[in-house]
Steps between C-alpha positions, in 0.01 A plus 500: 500500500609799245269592202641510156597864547670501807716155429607728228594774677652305761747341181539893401618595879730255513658489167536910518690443818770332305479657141554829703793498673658289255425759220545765718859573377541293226265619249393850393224580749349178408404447845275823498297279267422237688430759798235637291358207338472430926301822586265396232431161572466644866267726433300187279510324820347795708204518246446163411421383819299804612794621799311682762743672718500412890840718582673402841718734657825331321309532170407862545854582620643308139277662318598866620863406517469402095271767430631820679753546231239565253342716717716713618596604138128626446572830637855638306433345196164707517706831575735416236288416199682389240654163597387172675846400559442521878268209455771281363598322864142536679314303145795174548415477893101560433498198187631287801162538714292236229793253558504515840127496553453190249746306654403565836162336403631217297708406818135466688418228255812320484916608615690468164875399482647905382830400728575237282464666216671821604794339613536332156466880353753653684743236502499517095489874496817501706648267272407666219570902618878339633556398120385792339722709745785280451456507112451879487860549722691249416436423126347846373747681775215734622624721769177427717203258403184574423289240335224678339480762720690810694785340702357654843204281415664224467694513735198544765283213341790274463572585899109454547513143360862402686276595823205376411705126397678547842210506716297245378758305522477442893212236497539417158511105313728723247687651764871425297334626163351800649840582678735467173235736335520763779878499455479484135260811562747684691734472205291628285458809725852544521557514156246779454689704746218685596585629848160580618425093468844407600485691823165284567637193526655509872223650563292250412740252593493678906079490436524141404719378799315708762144350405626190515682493786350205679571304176834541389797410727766767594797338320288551124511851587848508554545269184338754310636832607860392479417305136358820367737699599786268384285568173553915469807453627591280168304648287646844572841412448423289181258659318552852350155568418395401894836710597388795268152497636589554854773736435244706332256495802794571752607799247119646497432431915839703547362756266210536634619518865769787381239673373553461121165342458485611120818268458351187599279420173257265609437574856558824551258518211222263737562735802408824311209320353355432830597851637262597178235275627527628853454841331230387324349356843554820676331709224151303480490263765168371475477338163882586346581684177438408162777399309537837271483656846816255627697622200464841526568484891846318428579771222424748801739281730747512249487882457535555869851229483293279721576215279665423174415566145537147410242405783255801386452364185367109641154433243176578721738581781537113533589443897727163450304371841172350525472696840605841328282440219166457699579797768554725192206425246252379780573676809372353830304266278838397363612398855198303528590339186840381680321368793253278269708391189770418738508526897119371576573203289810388695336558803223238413753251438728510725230505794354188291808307520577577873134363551486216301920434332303482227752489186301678263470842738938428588525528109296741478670732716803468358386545123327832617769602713747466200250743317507737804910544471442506055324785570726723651714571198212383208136603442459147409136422525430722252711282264247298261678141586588587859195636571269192361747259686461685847131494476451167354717351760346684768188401402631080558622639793198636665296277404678147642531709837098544481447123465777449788278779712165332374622200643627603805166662613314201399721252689474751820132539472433081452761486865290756653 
C-alpha cells in the first residue's frame, strides 16, 4: 500500500510520461517543465522517505553511465576558466540520476502503469508534431519545419518519437494507433529535411527488423522495403523541395570526393570541423582544448590551407558531431563520455532483451541507438530540450529494466 507521497508521485510518473512526449514538439520547451517539476518531486521522494542507498551492480553502472558526463567536464572547464558551457550535456544526464533512483524504489512498493501512459504521450505528440510540420510547409510554405526549434532538432526528435511509436507498437493493445503515429512521425521528419535524421531511419528500420527477427515474418520485410522505396521514388519525382534536397547532397558528396570540399556548404563544412576536432585531440589528448584554444587552432588550420576560411571561423570551434565534440574539449575523457552517454547504455539493453524479450529494453535500444546515429552530424545532448528528453527517458528506461532484473533474480533465487 503507497503513502500519500508516493501515490502522488506515482500520478506525477505517469502523467509526465505523457505530457512529455506530447509537448515535446508542440509547445515551446514546455516539456522541459514538466522534466523539472519531475527532478524535484524526485528528489522530494528521495528525502521524504529517508532513501538509503543499497547500489547493485546495474545501479552503480546507471549511475556512472548518467553521471560520467558531468564528470568528465570537471577537468577542461577548470583549465579554461571562464565558461561552464562544457557542463551543459553532463548537468541534463546527471538531473536524470534522482528520477531513476526514485522510481526504481517506488517500483519495490508497487509496478505503476508508465506504458500506458507513454504510449498515450507519444501517440499525441506525433499527432501533434505531423500538424505543426504540415502547417509550417504547406500553409506558411516554410522550406524545412521546425516547430519551435532548429530544424536538425526536429527533425531528430520527431525521428525519435516515429521510432519510439514503432516499437512499442509490437506487443501493444494500441498497436494500429501507435503505427499511424510512427508514420505520421516519419512525415514529419521528412519535411524537416534534415539529412542527419533522415539517413537514420533505414537504419533504424534494419535495427528494428534484425531484433525482431523471430517476430516478424519475412514477407513484412519485403512489404516494407519495396513500400518505402516506392515512397522516394515518388516523392523524388513529385516533389521539388524532396528533388532539390537530394540534388544538393549528390552535388556536395561529388564535391567533396573531387576534392572541392570548400564547395560543398554544409558538409564539407562538418568534415573540416571534425578534422579541427581531431586537431584539437592530437594537441591535448588527455583532457582536450578549451574552446578559445579550438578557435585559434582552426585560425592556424586555416593559415596553413588545411581547411577553409568559412570553416575557421565555426563559434567555439563547434565540431557539428557529438563524437568530435567530446574527443576535442575532453580528450580521452571525451571518449569515455561516448562509451557512457551512448554505447554502455545500448549494450545493457540489448543484452536485457536477448535475456528476457523484454519490450521495454527492445525500445530501449532502439531509442538510444537513434541517438547514437543523431550524433554523428549534431552535438545534440548539449541541446537544452534534447538533452532533458534523452536523460529523462533514459532514466524510464533504466529503471523498468531494474524492476524486470529485480524480478528475475528473485524468481531464480525462490526456484533454487
Amino acid at each position: 500500500m503507497l503513502n500519500t507521497y508516493q501515490s502522488f508521485y506515482a500520478k506525477a510518473v505517469c502523467w509526465s510520461c505523457l505530457l512529455i512526449p506530447s509537448l515535446l514538439l508542440t509547445t515551446p520547451n514546455f516539456s522541459v517543465l514538466v522534466i523539472g517539476f519531475m527532478i524535484l518531486a524526485s528528489i522530494g521522494y528521495l528525502v521524504r522517505h529517508d532513501y538509503k542507498a543499497q547500489f547493485k551492480r546495474f545501479d552503480k553502472i546507471v549511475i556512472f553511465c548518467l553521471a560520467w558526463y558531468f564528470i568528465g567536464a570537471i577537468p577542461i572547464t577548470i583549465l579554461d576558466g571562464e565558461t561552464g558551457r562544457y557542463f551543459q550535456g553532463g548537468a541534463r544526464l546527471l538531473a536524470a540520476i534522482p528520477v531513476y533512483l526514485a522510481l526504481s524504489d517506488l517500483h519495490k512498493h508497487e509496478i505503476i502503469p508508465l506504458r500506458k501512459y507513454l504510449e498515450i504521450g507519444i501517440i499525441l505528440g506525433s499527432i501533434g508534431t505531423f500538424i505543426l510540420a504540415i502547417y509550417q510547409f504547406f500553409f506558411l510554405s516554410m522550406e524545412r519545419v521546425d516547430g519551435f526549434l532548429y530544424s536538425i532538432n526536429f527533425g531528430y526528435l520527431a525521428c525519435s518519437l516515429a521510432f519510439l511509436s514503432l516499437s512499442l507498437s509490437i506487443t501493444s493493445p494500441n498497436k494500429i494507433l501507435l503505427v499511424i503515429s510512427s508514420c505520421l512521425g516519419l512525415v514529419s521528419v521528412v519535411l524537416t529535411f534534415t539529412r542527419g535524421a533522415i539517413f537514420a531511419v533505414p537504419l533504424l528500420l534494419v535495427l528494428f527488423f534484425v531484433l525482431n527477427a523471430n517476430r516478424i515474418k519475412a514477407k513484412w520485410v519485403i512489404v516494407c522495403f519495396v513500400a518505402a522505396l516506392s515512397i522516394c521514388v515518388l516523392s523524388y519525382q513529385n516533389s521539388s523541395s524532396i528533388k532539390n534536397r537530394i540534388d544538393f547532397t549528390v552535388y556536395e558528396f561529388s564535391s567533396i570526393a573531387n576534392g572541392n570540399i570548400n564547395n560543398a556548404v554544409s558538409s564539407g563544412d562538418r568534415l573540416q570541423y571534425w578534422l579541427g576536432a581531431i586537431e584539437a585531440f592530437k594537441q591535448s589528448p588527455t583532457f582536450g582544448l578549451s574552446f578559445r584554444e579550438r578557435q585559434q587552432l582552426n585560425h592556424q588550420l586555416f593559415l596553413e590551407n588545411k581547411i577553409g576560411e568559412r570553416a575557421s571561423k565555426v563559434q567555439r570551434g563547434h565540431a557539428h558531431s557529438q563524437y568530435f565534440e567530446l574527443i576535442a574539449s575532453n580528450g580521452a575523457l571525451g571518449i569515455i563520455t561516448i562509451m557512457t552517454s551512448l554505447f554502455i547504455p545500448l549494450i545493457l539493453m540489448i543484452r536485457h532483451y536477448r535475456k528476457t524479450s523484454s519490450d521495454w529494453a527492445f525500445s530501449g535500444s532502439v531509442f538510444v541507438s537513434g541517438f547514437i546515429i543523431f550524433g554523428l552530424t549534431e552535438v545534440l545532448l548539449t541541446a537544452n530540450l534534447i538533452g532533458f528528453f534523452y536523460g529523462f527517458m533514459l532514466s524510464i528506461f533504466f529503471a523498468q529494466i531494474s524492476v524486470e532484473r529485480n524480478a528475475a533474480n528473485i524468481k531464480s533465487t525462490g526456484a533454487s
